[in-house]
C-alpha positions in Angstrom: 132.5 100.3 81.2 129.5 102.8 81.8 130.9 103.8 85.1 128.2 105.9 86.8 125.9 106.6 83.8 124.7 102.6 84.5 121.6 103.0 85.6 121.1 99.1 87.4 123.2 96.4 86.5 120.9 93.7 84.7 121.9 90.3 85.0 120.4 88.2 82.7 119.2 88.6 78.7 115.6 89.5 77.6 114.2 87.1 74.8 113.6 89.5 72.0 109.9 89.8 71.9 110.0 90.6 75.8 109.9 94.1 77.0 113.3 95.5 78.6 111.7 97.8 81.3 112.0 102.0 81.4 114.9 103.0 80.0 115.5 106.0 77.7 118.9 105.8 76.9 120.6 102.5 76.7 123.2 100.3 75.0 122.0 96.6 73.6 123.5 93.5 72.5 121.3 91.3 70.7 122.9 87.4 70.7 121.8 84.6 68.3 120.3 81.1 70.1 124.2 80.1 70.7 124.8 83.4 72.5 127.0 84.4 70.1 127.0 88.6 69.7 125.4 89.7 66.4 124.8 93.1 67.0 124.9 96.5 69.2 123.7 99.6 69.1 122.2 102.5 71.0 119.4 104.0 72.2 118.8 107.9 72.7 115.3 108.9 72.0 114.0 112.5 71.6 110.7 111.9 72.9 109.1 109.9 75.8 108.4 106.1 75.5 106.0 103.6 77.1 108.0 100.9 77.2 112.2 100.3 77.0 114.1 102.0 74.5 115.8 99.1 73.7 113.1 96.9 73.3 111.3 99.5 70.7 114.7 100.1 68.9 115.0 96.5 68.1 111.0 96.0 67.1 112.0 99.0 64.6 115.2 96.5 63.4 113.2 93.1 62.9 110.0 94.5 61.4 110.4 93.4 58.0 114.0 92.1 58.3 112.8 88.3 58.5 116.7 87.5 58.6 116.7 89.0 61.8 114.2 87.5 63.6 115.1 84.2 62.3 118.9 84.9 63.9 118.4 87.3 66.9 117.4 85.2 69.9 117.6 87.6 73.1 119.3 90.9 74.1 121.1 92.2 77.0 120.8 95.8 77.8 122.7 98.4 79.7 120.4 101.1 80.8 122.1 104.3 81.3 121.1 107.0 83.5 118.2 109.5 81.7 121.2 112.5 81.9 123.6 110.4 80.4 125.5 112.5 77.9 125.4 111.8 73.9 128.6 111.5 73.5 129.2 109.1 76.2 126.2 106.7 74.5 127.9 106.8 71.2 131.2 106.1 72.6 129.9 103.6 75.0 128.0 101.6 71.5 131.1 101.8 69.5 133.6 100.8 72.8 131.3 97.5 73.1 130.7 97.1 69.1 134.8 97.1 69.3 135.7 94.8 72.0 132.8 92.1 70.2 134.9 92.4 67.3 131.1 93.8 65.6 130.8 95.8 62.7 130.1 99.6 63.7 127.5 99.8 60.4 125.3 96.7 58.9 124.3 97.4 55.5 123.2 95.1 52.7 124.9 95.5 49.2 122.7 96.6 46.4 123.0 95.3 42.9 123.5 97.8 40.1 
């Protein structure tokens, strides 16, 4: 599906603490320890990173969110070339949120 904004084709998951390399613009799909899709989203950072987009996007999801970390095992990613248009990464996260049959937003319910 990402054509020739796929920067290398990845073959195998990261487990979620492990770093997911160099890339700035990305699409992830964390699974659950029966490989079971739970979520995806996107990565386009404004500014420069040290490490994977990815990888920092989801520390940003499971800090605090115990519920996560207990369910999210691993992640695969789908780095995307640096010039990869906007548009085409948001189009990209919701084509794959679709085609998992995952929720394009995750919020919890507040109580009045």
């Amino acid at each position: 599906m990402a054509g020739p904004w796929l920067e290398e084709y990845r073959c195998c998951p990261f487990s979620l603490g492990d770093d997911s390399g160099h890339e700035e613009r990305a699409v992830y799909i964390v699974v659950n320890a029966d490989d079971m899709a739970c979520y995806a989203g996107r990565t386009r950072p404004t500014r420069l990173l040290r490490r994977g987009a990815a990888v920092t996007r989801l520390r940003g999801h499971t800090t605090g969110a115990h519920s996560k970390r207990e369910e999210w095992a691993r992640y695969w990613v789908l780095p995307l070339q640096p010039d990869t248009p906007d548009e085409f990464v948001d189009w990209l996260e919701r084509t794959v949120q679709a085609r998992l049959g995952l929720p394009r937003r995750n919020r919890r319910w507040r109580r009045a």
